[in-house]
C-alpha positions as CSV (number, residue, x, y, z in Angstrom):
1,X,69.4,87.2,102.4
2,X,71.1,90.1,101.6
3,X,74.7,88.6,101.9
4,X,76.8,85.7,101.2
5,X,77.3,84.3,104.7
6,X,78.3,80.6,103.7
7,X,77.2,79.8,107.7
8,X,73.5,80.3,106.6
9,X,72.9,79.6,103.4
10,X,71.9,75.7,104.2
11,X,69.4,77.0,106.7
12,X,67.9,79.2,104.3
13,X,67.7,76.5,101.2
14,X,65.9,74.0,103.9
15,X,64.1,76.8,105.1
16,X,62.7,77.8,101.3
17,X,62.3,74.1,100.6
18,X,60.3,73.6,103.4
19,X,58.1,76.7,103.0
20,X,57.3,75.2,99.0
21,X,56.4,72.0,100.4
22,X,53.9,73.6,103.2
23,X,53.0,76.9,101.1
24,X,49.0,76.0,100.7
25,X,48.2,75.3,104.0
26,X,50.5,77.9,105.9
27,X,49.3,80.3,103.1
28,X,45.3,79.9,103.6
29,X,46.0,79.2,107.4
30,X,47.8,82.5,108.2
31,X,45.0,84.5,105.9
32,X,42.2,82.8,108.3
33,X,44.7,83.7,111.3
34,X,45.1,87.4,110.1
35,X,41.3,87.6,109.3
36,X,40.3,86.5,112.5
37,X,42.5,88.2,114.7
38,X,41.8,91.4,113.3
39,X,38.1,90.9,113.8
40,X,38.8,89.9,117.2
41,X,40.3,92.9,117.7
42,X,37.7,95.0,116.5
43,X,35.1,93.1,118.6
44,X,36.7,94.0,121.8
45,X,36.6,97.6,120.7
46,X,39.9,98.6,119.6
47,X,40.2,100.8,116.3
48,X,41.7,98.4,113.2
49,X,42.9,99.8,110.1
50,X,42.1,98.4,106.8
51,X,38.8,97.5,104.4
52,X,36.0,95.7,107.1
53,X,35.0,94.0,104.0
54,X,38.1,91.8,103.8
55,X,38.7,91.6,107.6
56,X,40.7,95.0,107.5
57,X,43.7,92.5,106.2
58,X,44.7,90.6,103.3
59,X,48.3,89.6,104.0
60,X,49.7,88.5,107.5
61,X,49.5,91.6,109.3
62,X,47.0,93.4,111.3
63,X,47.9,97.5,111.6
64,X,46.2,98.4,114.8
65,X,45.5,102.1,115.5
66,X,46.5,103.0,119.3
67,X,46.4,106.6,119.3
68,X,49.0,109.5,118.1
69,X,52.0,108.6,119.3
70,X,51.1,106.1,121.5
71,X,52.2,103.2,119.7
72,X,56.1,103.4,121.1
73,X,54.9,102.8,124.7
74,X,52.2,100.0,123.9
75,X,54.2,98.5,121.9
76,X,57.1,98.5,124.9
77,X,54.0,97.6,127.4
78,X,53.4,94.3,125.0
79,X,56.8,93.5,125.4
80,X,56.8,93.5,129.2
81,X,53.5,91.2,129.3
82,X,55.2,88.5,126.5
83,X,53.3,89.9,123.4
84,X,56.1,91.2,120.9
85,X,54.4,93.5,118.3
86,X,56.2,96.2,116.0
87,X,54.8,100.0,116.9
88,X,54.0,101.7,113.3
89,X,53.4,105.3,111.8
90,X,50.4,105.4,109.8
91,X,50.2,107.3,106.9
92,X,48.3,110.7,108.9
93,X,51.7,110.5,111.1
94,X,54.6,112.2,110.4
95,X,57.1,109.8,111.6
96,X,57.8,106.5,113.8
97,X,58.4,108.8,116.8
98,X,54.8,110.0,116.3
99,X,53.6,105.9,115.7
100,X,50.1,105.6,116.8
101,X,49.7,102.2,115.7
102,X,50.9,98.4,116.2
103,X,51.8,96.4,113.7
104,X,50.8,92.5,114.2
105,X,52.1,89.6,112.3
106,X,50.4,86.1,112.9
107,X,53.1,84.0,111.1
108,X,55.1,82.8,113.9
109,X,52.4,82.1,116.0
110,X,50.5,79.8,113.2
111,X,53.8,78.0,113.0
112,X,53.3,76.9,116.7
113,X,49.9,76.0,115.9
114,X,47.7,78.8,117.1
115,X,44.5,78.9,115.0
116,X,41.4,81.5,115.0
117,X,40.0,80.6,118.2
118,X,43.3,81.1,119.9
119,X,43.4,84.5,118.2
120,X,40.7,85.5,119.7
121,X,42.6,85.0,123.2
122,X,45.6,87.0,122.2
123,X,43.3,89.8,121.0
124,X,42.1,90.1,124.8
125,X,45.0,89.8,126.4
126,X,45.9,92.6,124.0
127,X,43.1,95.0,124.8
128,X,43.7,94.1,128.5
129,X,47.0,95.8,128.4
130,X,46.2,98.2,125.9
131,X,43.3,99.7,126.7
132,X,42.8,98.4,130.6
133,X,46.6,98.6,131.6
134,X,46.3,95.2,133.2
135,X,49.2,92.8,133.3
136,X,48.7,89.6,131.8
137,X,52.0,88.3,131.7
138,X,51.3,85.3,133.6
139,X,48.4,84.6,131.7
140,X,50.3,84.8,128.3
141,X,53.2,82.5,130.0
142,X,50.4,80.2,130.4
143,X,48.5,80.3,126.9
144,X,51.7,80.1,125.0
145,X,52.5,76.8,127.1
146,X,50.2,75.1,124.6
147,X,52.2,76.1,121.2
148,X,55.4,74.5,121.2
149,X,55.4,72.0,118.7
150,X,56.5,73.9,115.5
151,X,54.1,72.8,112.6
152,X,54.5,73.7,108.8
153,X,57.8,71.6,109.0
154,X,59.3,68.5,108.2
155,X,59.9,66.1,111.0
156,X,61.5,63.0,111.8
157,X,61.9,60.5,108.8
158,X,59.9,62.6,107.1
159,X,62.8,65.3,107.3
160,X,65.4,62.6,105.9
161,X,63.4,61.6,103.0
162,X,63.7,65.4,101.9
163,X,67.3,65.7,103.2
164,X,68.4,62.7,100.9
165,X,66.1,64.2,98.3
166,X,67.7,67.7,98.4
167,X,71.2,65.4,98.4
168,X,70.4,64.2,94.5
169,X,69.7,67.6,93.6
170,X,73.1,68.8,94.0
């Protein structure tokens, strides 16, 4: 958004439209999603930062603590098992090559569908790898099977009433 790239501006209009016409649901779903994940989390053990009181989170990200500077290679071990997550510093750290903490966004996932319950899977598989060192890769390829169907979004005829309105607008 930082540019003027004629190629995307179209995409990003449709894209804003959309997310106005969605923004209530999305909104409370990915606060519930975020909530719920981060308990999850906690409930299988692992150390979550932020205020228990609000369910550590009150935004669409969950900061997990890992251990000094072992967020890089979670983060990297994650990756190889189909779970992409940002490795973070936290504020005791001195830097992101001393991150000792992931940094989990639920607003993709939502998107697809996933709700708390399904939060509550992902926050195993993650401990699994995280803490265990298993390899759940197949087991991932197999949950995210079910979230395919992009939700939050206009569809069909549905997306050409909104097309034809956007049309009048300019």
């Amino acid at each position: 958004m930082s540019n003027h790239h004629l190629g995307t501006l179209l995409g990003l209009l449709l894209s804003a439209y959309e997310m106005n016409a969605f923004k209530d649901a999305y909104q409370r779903r990915v606060l519930a999603n975020a909530r719920a994940f981060a308990r999850a989390l906690k409930e299988t053990g692992m150390e979550v930062a932020g205020d228990p009181d609000v369910s550590f989170t009150e935004t669409h990200q969950v900061i997990l603590n890992v251990g000094y500077s072992k967020g890089i290679e979670a983060a990297r071990e994650l990756e190889e098992n189909n779970i992409i997550v940002n490795f973070q510093a936290s504020p005791q750290e001195e830097g992101f090559t001393a991150s000792g903490s992931l940094r989990l966004g639920v607003s993709e996932m939502t998107r697809f569908g996933m709700e708390e319950e399904d939060f509550k899977t992902l926050a195993q598989f993650i401990r699994d790898v995280v803490v265990e060192g298993k390899q759940v890769k197949g087991e991932v390829t197999s949950f995210r099977k079910r979230f395919q169907e992009l939700k939050f979004c206009f569809s069909g005829a549905e997306f050409e009433e909104h097309l034809e309105a956007l049309h009048r607008l300019i």
